[in-house]
Structures are given as C-alpha cells and as structure tokens.
DOVEX-239836 format. One record per residue: residue number from 0; residue in three letters; x, y, z of N, C-alpha, C in turn. Coordinates in nm, 3 decimals. Layout:
! residues N
<rec NUM, 'ALA', <X, Y, Z>, <X, Y, Z>, <X, Y, Z>>
...
END
This chain:
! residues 198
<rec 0, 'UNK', <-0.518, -7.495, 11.033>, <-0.507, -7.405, 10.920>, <-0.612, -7.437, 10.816>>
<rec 1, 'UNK', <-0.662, -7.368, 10.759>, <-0.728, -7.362, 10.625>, <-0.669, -7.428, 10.520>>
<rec 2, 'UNK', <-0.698, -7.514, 10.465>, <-0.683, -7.559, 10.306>, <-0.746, -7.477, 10.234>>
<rec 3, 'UNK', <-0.824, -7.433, 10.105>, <-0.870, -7.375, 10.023>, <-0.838, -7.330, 9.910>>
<rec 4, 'UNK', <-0.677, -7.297, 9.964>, <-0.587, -7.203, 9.851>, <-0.712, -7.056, 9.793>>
<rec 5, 'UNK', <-0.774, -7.046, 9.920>, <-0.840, -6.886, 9.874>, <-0.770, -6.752, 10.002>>
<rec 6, 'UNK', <-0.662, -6.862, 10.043>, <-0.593, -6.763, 10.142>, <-0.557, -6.646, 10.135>>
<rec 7, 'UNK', <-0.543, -6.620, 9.998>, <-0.404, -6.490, 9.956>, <-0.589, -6.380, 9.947>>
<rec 8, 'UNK', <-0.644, -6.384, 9.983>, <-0.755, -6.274, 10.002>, <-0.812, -6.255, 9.833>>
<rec 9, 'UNK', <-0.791, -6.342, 9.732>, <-0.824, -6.343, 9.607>, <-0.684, -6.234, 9.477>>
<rec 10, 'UNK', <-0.606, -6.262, 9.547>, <-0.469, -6.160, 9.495>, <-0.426, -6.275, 9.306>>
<rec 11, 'UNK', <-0.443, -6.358, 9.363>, <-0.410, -6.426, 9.235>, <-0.525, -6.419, 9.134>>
<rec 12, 'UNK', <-0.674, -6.435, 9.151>, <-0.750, -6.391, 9.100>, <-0.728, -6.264, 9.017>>
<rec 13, 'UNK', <-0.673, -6.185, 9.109>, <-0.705, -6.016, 9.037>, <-0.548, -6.010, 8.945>>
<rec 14, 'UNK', <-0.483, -6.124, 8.987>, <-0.352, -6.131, 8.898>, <-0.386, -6.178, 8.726>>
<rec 15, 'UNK', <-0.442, -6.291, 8.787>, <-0.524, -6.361, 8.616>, <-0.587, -6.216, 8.541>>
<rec 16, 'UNK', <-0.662, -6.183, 8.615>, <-0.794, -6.071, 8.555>, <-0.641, -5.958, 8.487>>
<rec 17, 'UNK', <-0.563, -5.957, 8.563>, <-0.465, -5.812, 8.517>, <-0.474, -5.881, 8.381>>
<rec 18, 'UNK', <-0.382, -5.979, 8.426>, <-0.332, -6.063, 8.316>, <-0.366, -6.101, 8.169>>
<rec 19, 'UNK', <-0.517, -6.097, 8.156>, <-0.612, -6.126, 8.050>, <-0.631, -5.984, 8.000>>
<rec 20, 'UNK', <-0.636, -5.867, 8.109>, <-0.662, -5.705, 8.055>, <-0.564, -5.698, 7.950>>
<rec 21, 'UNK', <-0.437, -5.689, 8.032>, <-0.317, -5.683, 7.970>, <-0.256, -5.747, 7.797>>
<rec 22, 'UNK', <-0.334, -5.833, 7.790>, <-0.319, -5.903, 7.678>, <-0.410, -5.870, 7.599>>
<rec 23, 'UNK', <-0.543, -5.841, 7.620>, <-0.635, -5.759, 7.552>, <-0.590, -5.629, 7.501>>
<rec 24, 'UNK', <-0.523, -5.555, 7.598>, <-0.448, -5.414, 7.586>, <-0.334, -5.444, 7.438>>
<rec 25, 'UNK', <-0.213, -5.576, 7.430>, <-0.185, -5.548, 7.360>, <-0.202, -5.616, 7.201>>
<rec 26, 'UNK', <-0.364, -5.650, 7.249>, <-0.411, -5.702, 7.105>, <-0.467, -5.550, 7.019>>
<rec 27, 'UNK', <-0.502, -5.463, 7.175>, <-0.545, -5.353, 7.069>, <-0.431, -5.245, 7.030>>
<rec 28, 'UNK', <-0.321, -5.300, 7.078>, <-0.220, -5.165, 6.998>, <-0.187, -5.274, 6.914>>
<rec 29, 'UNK', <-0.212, -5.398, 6.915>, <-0.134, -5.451, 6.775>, <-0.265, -5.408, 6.633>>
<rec 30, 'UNK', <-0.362, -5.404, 6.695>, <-0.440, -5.394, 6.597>, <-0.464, -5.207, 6.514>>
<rec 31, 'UNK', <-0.436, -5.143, 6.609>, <-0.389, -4.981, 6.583>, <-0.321, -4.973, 6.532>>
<rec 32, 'UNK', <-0.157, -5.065, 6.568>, <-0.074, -5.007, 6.485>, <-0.049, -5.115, 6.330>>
<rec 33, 'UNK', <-0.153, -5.199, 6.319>, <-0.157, -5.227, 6.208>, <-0.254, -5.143, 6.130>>
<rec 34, 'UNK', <-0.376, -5.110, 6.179>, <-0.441, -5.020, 6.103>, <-0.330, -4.881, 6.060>>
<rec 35, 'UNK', <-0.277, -4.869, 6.157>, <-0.187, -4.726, 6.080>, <-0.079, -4.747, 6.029>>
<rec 36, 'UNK', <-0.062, -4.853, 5.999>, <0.095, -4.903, 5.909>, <0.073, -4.828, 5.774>>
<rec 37, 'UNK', <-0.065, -4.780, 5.694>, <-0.063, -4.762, 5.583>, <-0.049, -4.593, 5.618>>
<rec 38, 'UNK', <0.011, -4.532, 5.721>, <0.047, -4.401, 5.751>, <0.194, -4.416, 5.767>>
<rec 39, 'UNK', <0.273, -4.437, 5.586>, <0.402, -4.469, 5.626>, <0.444, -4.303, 5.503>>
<rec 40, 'UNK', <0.575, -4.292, 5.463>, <0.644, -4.200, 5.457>, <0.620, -4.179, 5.312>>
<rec 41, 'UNK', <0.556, -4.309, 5.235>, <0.519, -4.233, 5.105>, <0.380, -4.187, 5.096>>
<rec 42, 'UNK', <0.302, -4.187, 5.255>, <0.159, -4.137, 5.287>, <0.210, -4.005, 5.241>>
<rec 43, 'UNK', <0.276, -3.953, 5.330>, <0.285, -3.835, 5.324>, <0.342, -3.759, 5.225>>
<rec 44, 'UNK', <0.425, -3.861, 5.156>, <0.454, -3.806, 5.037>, <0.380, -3.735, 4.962>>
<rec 45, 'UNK', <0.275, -3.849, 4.941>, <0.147, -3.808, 4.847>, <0.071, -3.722, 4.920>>
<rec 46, 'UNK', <0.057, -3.690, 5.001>, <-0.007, -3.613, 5.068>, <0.031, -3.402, 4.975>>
<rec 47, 'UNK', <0.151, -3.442, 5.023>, <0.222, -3.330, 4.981>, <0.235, -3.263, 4.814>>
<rec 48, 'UNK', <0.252, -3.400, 4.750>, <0.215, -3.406, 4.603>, <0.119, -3.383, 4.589>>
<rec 49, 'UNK', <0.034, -3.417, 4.672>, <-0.139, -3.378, 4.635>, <-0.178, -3.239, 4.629>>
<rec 50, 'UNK', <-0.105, -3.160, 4.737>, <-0.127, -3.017, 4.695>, <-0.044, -2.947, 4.581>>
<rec 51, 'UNK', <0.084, -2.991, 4.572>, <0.157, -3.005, 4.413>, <0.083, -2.997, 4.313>>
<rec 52, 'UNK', <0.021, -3.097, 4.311>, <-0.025, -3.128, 4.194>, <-0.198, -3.006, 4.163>>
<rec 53, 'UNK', <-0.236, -2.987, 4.280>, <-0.336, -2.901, 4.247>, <-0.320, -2.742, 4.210>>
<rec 54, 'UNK', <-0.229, -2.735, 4.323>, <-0.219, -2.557, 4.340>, <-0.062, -2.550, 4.162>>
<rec 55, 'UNK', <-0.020, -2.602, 4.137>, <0.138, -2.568, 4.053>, <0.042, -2.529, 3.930>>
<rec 56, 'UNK', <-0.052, -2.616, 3.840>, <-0.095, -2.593, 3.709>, <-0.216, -2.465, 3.716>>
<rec 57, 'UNK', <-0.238, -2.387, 3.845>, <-0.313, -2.271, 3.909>, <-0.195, -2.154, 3.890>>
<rec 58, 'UNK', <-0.069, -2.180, 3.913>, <0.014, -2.134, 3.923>, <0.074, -2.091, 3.792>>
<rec 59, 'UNK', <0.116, -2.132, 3.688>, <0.151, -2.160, 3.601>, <0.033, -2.114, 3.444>>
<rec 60, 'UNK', <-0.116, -2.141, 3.492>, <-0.189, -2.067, 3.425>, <-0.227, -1.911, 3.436>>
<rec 61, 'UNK', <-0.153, -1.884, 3.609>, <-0.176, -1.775, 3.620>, <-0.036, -1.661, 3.544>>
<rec 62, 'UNK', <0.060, -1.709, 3.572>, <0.207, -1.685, 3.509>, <0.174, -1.646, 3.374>>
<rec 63, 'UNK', <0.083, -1.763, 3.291>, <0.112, -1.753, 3.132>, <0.013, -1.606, 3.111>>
<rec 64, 'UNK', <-0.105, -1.616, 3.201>, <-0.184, -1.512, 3.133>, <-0.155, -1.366, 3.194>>
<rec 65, 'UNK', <-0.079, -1.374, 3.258>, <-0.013, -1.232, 3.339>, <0.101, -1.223, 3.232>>
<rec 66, 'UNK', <0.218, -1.265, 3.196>, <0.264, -1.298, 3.110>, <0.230, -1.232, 2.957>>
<rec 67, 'UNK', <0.110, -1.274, 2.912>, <0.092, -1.234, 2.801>, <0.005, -1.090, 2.825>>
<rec 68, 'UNK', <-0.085, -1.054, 2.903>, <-0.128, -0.956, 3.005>, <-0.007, -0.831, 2.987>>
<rec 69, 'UNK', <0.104, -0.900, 3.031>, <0.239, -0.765, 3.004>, <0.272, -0.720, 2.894>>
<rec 70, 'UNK', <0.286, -0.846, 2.789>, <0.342, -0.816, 2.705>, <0.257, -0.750, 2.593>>
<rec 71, 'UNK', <0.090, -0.724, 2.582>, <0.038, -0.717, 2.511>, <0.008, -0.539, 2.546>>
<rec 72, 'UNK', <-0.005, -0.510, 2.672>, <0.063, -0.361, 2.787>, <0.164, -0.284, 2.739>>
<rec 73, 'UNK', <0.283, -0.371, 2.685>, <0.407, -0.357, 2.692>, <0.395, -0.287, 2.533>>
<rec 74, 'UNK', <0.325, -0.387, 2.442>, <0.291, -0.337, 2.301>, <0.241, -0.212, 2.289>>
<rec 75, 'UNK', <0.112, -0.215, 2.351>, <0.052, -0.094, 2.342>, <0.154, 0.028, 2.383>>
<rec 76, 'UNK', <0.185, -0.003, 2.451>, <0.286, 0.104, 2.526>, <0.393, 0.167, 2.475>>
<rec 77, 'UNK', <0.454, 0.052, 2.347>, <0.541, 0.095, 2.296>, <0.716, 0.105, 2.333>>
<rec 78, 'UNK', <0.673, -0.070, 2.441>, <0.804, -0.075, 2.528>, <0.819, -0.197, 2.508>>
<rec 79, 'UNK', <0.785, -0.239, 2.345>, <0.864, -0.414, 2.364>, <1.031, -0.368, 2.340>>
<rec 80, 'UNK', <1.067, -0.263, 2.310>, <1.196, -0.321, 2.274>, <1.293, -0.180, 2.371>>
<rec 81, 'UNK', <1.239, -0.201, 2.484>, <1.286, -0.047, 2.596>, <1.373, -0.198, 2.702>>
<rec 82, 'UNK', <1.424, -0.085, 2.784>, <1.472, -0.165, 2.937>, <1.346, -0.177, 3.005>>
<rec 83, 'UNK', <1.247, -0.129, 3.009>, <1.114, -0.171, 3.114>, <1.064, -0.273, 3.072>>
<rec 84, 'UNK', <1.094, -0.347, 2.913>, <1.021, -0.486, 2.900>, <1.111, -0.606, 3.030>>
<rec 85, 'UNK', <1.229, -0.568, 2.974>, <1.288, -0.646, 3.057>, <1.291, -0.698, 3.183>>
<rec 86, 'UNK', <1.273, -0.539, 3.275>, <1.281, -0.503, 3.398>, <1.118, -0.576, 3.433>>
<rec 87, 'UNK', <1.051, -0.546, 3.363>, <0.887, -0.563, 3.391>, <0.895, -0.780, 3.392>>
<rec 88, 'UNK', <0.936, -0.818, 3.269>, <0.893, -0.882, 3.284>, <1.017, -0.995, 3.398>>
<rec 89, 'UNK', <1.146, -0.890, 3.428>, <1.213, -0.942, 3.556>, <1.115, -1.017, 3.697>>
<rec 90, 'UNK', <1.070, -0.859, 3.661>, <0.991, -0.854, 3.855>, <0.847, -0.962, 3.850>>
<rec 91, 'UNK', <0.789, -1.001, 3.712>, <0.698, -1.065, 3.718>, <0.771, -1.258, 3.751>>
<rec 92, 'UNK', <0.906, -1.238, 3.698>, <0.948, -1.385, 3.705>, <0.993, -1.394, 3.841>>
<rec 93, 'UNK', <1.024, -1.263, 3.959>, <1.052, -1.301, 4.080>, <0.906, -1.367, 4.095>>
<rec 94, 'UNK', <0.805, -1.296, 4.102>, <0.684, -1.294, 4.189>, <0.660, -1.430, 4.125>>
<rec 95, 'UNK', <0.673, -1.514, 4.063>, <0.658, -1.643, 4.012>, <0.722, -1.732, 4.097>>
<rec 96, 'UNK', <0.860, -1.693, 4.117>, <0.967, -1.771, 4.164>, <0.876, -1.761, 4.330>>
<rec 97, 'UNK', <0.864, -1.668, 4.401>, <0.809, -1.638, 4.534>, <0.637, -1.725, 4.574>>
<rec 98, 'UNK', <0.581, -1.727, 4.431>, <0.484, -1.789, 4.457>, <0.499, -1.906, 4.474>>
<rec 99, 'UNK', <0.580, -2.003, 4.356>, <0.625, -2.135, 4.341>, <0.701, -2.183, 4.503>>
<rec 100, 'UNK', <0.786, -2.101, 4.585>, <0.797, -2.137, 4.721>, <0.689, -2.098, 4.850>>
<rec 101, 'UNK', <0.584, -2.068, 4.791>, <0.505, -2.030, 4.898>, <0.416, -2.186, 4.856>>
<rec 102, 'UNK', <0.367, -2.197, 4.739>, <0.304, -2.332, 4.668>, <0.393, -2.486, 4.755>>
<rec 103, 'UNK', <0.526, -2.456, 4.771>, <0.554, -2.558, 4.802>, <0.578, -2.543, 4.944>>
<rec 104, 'UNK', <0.607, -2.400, 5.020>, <0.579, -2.492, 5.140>, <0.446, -2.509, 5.205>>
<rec 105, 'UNK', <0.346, -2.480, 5.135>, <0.221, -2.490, 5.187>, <0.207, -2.686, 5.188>>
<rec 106, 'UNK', <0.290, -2.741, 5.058>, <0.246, -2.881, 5.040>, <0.331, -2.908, 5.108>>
<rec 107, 'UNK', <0.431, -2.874, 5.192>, <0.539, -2.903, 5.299>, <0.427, -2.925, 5.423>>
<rec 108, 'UNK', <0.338, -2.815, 5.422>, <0.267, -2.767, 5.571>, <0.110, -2.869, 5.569>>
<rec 109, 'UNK', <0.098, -2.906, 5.453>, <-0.020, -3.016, 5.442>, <0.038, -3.189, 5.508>>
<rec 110, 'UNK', <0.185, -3.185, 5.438>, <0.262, -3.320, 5.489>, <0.273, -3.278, 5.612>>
<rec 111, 'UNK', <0.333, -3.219, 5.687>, <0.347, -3.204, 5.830>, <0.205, -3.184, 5.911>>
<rec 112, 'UNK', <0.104, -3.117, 5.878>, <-0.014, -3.137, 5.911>, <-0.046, -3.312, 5.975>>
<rec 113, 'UNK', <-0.083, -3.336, 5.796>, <-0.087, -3.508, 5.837>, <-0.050, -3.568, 5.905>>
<rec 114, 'UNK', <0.073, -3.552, 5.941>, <0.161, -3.642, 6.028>, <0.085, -3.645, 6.144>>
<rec 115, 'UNK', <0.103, -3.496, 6.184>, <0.052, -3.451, 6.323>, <-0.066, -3.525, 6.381>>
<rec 116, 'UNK', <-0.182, -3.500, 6.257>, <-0.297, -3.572, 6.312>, <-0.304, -3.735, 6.315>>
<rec 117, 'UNK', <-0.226, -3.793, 6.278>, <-0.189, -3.936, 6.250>, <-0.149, -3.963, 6.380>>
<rec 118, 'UNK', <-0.036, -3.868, 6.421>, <0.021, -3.930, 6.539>, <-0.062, -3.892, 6.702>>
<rec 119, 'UNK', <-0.143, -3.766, 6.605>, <-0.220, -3.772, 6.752>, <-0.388, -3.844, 6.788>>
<rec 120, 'UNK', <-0.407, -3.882, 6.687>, <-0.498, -4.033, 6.674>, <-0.438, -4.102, 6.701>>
<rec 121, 'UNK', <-0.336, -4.146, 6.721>, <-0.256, -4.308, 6.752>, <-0.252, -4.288, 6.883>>
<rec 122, 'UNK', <-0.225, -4.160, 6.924>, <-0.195, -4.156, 7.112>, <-0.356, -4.152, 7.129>>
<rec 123, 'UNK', <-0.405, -4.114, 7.084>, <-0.574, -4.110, 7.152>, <-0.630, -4.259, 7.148>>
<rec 124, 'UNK', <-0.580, -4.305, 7.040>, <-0.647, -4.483, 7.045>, <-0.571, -4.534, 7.125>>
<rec 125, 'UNK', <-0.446, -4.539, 7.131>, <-0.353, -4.606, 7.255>, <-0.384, -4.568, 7.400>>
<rec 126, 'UNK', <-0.453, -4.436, 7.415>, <-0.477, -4.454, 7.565>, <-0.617, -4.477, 7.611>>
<rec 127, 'UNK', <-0.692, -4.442, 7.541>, <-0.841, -4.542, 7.455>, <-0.803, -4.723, 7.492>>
<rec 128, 'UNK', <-0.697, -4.740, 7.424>, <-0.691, -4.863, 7.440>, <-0.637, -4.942, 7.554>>
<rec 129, 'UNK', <-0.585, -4.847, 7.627>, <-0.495, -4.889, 7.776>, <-0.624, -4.886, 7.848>>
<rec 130, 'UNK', <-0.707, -4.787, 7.864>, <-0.863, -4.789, 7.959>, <-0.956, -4.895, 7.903>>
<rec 131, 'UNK', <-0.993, -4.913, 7.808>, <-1.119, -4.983, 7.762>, <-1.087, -5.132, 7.795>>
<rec 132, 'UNK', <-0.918, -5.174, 7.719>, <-0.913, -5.311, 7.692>, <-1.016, -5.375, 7.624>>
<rec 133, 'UNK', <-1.047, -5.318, 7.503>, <-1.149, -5.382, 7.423>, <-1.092, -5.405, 7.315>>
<rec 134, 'UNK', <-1.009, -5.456, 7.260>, <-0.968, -5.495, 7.126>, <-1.075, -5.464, 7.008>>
<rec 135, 'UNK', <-1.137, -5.530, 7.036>, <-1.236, -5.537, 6.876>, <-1.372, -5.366, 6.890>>
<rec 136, 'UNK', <-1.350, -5.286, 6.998>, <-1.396, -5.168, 6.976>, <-1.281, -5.075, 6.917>>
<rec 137, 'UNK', <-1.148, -5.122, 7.012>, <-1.022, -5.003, 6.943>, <-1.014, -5.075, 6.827>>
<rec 138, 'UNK', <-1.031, -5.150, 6.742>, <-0.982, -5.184, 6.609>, <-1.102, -5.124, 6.529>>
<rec 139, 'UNK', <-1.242, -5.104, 6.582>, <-1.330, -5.027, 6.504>, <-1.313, -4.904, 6.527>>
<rec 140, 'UNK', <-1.247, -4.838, 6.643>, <-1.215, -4.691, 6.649>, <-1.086, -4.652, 6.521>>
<rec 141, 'UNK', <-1.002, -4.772, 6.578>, <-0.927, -4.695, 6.440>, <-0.923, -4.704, 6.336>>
<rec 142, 'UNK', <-1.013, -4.810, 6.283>, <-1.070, -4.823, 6.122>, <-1.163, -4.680, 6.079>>
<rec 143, 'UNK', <-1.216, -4.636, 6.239>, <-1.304, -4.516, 6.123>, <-1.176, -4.384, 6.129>>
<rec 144, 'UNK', <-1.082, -4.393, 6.264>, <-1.015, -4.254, 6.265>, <-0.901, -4.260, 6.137>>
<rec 145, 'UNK', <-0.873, -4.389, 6.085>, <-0.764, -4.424, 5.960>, <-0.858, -4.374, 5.826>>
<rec 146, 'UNK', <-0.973, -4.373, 5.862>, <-1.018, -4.340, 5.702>, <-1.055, -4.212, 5.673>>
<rec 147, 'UNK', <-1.091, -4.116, 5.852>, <-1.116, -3.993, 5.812>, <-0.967, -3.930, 5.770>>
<rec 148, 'UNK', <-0.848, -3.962, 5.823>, <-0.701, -3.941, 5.799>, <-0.672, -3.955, 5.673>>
<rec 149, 'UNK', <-0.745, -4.025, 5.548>, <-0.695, -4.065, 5.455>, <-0.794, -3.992, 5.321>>
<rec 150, 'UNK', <-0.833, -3.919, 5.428>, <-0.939, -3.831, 5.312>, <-0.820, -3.705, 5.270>>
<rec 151, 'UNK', <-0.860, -3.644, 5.146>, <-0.738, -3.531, 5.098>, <-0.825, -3.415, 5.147>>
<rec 152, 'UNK', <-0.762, -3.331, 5.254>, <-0.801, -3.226, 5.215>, <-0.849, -3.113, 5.156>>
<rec 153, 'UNK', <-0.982, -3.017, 5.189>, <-1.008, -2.880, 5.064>, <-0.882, -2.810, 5.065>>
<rec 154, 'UNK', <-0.836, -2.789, 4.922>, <-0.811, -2.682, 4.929>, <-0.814, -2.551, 4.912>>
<rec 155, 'UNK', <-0.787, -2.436, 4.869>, <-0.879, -2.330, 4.837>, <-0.755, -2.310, 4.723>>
<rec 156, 'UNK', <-0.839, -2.238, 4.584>, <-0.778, -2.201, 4.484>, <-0.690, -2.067, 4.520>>
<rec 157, 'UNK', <-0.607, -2.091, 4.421>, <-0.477, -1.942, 4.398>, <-0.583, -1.858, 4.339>>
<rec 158, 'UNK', <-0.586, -1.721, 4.373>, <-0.616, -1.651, 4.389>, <-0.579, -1.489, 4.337>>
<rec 159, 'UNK', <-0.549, -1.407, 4.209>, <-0.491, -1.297, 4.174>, <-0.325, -1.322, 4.234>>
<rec 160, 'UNK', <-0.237, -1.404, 4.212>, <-0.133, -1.384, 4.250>, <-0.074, -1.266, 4.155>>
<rec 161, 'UNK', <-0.093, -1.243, 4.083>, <0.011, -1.162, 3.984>, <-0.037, -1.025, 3.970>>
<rec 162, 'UNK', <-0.149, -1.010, 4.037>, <-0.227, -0.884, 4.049>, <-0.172, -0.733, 4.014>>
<rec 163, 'UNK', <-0.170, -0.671, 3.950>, <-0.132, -0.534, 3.914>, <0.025, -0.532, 3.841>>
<rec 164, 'UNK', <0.035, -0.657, 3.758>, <0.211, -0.666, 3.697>, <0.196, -0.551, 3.574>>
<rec 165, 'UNK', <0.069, -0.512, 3.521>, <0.085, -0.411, 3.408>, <0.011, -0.241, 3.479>>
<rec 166, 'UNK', <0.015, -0.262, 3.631>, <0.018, -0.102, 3.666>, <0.092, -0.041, 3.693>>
<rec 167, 'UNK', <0.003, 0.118, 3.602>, <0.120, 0.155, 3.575>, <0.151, 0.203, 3.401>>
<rec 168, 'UNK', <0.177, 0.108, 3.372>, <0.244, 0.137, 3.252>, <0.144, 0.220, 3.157>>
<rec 169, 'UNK', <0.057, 0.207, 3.132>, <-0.060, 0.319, 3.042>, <-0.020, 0.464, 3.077>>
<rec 170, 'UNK', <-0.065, 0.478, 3.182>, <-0.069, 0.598, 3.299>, <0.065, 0.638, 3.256>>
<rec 171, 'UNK', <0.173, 0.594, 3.261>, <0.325, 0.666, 3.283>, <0.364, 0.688, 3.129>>
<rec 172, 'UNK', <0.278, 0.591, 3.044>, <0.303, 0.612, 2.896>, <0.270, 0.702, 2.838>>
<rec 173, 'UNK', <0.140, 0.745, 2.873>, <0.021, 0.899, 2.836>, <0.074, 0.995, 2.898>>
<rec 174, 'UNK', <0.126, 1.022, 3.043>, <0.200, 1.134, 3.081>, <0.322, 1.172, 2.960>>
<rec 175, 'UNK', <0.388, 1.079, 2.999>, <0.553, 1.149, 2.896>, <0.507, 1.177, 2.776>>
<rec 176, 'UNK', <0.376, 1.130, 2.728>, <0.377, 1.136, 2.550>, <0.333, 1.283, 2.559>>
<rec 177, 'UNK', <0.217, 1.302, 2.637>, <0.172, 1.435, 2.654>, <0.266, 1.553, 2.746>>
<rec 178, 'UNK', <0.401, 1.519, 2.731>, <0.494, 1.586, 2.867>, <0.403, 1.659, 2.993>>
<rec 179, 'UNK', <0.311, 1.548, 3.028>, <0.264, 1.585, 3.143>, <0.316, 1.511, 3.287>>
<rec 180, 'UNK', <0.415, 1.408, 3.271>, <0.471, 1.349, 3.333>, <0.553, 1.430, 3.462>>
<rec 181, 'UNK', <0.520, 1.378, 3.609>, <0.549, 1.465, 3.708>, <0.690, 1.408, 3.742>>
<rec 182, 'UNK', <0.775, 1.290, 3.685>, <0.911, 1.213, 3.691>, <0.910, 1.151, 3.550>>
<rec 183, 'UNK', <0.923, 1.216, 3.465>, <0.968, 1.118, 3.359>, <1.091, 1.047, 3.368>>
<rec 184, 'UNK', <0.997, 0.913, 3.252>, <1.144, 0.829, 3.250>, <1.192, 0.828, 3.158>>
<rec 185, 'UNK', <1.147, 0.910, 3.057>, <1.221, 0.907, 2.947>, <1.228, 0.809, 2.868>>
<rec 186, 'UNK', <1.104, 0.720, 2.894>, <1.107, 0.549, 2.797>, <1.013, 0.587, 2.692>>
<rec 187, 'UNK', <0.944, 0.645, 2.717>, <0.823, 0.724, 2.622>, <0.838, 0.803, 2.509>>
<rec 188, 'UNK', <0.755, 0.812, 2.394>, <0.741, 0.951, 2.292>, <0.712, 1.053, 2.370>>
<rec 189, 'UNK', <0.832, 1.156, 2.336>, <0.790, 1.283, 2.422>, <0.870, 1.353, 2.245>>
<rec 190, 'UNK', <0.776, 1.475, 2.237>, <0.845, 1.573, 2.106>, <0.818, 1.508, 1.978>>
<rec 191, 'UNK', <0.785, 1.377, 1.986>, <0.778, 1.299, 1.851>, <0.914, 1.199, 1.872>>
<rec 192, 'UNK', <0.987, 1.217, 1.923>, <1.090, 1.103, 1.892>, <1.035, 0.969, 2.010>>
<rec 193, 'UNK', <1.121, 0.872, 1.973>, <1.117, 0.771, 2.077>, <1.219, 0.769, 2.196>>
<rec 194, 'UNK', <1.253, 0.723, 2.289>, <1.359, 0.737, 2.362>, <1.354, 0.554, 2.401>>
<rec 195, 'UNK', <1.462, 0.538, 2.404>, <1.492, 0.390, 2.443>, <1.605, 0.358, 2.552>>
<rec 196, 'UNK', <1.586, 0.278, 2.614>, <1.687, 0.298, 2.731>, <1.709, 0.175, 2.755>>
<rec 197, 'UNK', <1.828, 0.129, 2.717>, <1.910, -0.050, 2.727>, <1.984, -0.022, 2.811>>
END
C-alpha cells in the first residue's frame, strides 16, 4: 500500500480551500451587514421627514396665498359676508386637507422606496459576496453602495395646487349685477339691493 496520505485523490485539500472560502464568505457579510447597520428604522424615519420637511412649508405657503387670493375675490365681489365666503373658503380647506395627505404619503412612498433599495443592495452584495469571497472588495462595494443610499433624494417642488379657488366668482358677480346671469344665485346686486344668503 501507499503511505503518502495523498490517497483520498486531494478531497481534503479542496475541503481546507472550501473551508478558508467559506470563512472569507462570512467575513464579507459580516462586513455588509455592518456597513448597513446605519440603515436602521430611524434611517428611514428621516428619510420620510425629509420630504416633510420640504414639500409641508410649499404647502402651507401655497394655502396662505390662495387664502388671501379668495378673500381679497371675495371683497371685490362683495361676498365677505354671503354663504359663498364660507362655502368657498370650505372647499379651499378640503383641497388643503387632500393635499396635506397626498404630501404625506408621498414621504410614506420615499421611506418605503429606501427601504427597498437598501434591501436590494444587501442581496446584491451578499450574492456578490457568496461568488467573489473577497472580503475586503465586498466591504469596498458596500462602502460606496451605503453612501450612494444615503444621499436624499431630488425632489420636485409643489406646483399650483390650489389653482382656480377664485374661478368664477368675478364672472358670476358681473352677470347677476347686470341680470345677465344664465342661473342666478341670487348672492349678487341685482335691482340695486344686495341679496345675502346664510
């Protein structure tokens, strides 16, 4: 018989070699998932706040000057003290209320975004890191994919949300005064008197 101990056709050899891959393999998910530890739940928090915080005071400047936009409409018009101030400036506080939930789930849809791409960089470096077994390349892969992740998104400005809250009212004011009105409402000077409707 052979002595040598090279009997086994080199099987223990390719056992070591697994063996050393293998441990390389999980130096580089330890090193991934330490790079992405700082992708924890108040990431995304801020993430979400971040569009909060941009798009709400867009929101809110647009409100005040639509807002005063009505009421200065409303003057001319001769309907601060009618049911259409009310009604008018009702439908402008829905379209506020509707914007303010569209504002937030967009910063809902920026946090869930993030996530997404977080978690699907982590599966791309993890199976990156199961083939290569290079530790110190997957720890430079995910140092650069952790920092493009940690950049804030463009976002694009609000845009005429409140668009056309005083049309209308001129137009329907000059008809009834001149009883040229094809539906009056009767909120108008028509004859010389006023008409008011609470």
């Amino acid at each position: 018989m052979c002595g040598g101990g090279g009997g086994d056709g080199g099987a223990a050899e390719r056992r070591r070699q697994e063996e050393e891959r293998q441990q390389r393999v999980r130096e580089g998910r330890d090193k991934i998932d330490n790079t992405f530890s700082q992708f924890d739940q108040p990431f995304y928090d801020q993430r979400r706040q971040s569009y909060m915080d941009y798009a709400t005071p867009q929101l809110d400047d647009q409100f005040k000057d639509a807002s005063r936009e009505l009421y200065l409409t409303l003057a001319r018009s001769g309907l601060l003290d009618s049911s259409a101030r009310a009604r008018r400036f009702g439908d402008l506080q829905k379209q506020y209320d509707q914007h303010e939930r569209s504002v937030t789930n967009k910063a809902l849809d920026f946090e869930n975004k993030a996530r997404a791409s977080v978690e699907s960089a982590k599966s791309d470096l993890y199976s990156q890191n199961q083939n290569l077994a290079d530790p110190s390349m997957v720890a430079q892969q995910a140092m650069s994919r952790a920092n493009t992740l940690t950049q804030i998104p463009n976002y694009s400005p609000l845009t005429a949300l409140f668009e056309g809250v005083t049309a209308g009212i001129a137009t329907q004011a000059d008809l009834e005064r001149r009883d040229k009105a094809r539906y009056p409402t009767g909120l108008f000077q028509t004859g010389g008197a006023s008409k008011v409707i609470k």
